[in-house]
C-alpha positions as CSV (number, residue, x, y, z in Angstrom):
1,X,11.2,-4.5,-10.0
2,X,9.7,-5.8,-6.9
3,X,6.5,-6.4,-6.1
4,X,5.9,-3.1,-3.4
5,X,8.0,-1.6,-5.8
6,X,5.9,-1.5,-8.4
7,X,2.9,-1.1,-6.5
8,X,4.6,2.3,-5.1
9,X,4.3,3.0,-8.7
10,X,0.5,1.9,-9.5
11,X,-0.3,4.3,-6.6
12,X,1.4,7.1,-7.5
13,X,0.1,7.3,-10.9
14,X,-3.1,7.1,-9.8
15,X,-2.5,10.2,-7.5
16,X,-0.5,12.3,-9.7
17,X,-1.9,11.0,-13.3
18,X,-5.5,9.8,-12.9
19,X,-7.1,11.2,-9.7
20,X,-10.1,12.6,-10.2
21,X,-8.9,15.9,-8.9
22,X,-6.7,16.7,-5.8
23,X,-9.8,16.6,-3.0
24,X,-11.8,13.8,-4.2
25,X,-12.8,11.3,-1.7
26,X,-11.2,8.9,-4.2
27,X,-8.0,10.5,-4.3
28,X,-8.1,10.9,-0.3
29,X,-8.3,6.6,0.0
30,X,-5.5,6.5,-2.4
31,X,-3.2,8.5,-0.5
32,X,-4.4,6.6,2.7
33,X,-3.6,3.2,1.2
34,X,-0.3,4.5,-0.6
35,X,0.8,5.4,3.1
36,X,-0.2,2.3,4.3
37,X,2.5,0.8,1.6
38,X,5.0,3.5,2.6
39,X,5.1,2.2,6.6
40,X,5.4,-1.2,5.4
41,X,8.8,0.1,2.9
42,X,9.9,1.8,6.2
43,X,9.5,5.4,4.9
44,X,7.2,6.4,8.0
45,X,7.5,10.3,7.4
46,X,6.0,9.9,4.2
47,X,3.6,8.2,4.9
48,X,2.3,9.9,8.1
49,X,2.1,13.1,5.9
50,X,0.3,11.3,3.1
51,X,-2.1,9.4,5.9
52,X,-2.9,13.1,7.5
53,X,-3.5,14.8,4.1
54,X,-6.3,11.8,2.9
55,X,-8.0,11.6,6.5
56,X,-8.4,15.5,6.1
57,X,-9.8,15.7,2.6
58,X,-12.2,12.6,4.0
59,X,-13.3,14.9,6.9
60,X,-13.8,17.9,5.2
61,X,-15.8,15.8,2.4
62,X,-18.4,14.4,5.3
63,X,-18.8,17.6,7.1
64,X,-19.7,19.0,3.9
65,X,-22.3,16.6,2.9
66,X,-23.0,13.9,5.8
67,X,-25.7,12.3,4.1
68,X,-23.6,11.1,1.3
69,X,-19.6,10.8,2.8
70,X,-19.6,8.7,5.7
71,X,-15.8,7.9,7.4
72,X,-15.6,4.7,9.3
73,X,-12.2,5.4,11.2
74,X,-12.5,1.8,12.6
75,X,-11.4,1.1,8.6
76,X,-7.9,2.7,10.2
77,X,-7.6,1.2,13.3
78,X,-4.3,0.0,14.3
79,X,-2.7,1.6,11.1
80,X,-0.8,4.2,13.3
81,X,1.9,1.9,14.2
């Protein structure tokens, strides 16, 4: 198994097996760095939906309590490619 291989995996668990529930912040950065994996294995559709569904659940989190979610979207600068 190769290396992004089995990274691909790691992530996956953690969303499907151990996230601490589908709209968790936590589970929203997960997704966003499991996309950023899936652009660099070439699987772009994936990972645009993955990106789009994590910065949502991010959004939705810091309009909902703006004291305590804050989203930095320099942090995903340049990710877009």
């Amino acid at each position: 198994m190769t290396t992004l291989s089995a990274a691909a995996c790691a992530f996956e668990y953690a969303i499907q097996e151990r996230a601490p529930g589908p709209d968790h912040p936590d589970t929203a950065r997960t997704m966003i760095n499991y996309a950023l994996l899936l652009r660099q294995t070439s699987r772009k559709r994936q990972a645009k939906s993955l990106e789009a569904r994590g910065r949502t659940i991010l959004s939705i989190k810091a309009r909902e309590n703006p004291a305590n979610w804050t989203v930095d979207v320099s942090d995903f600068a340049g990710q877009n490619k």
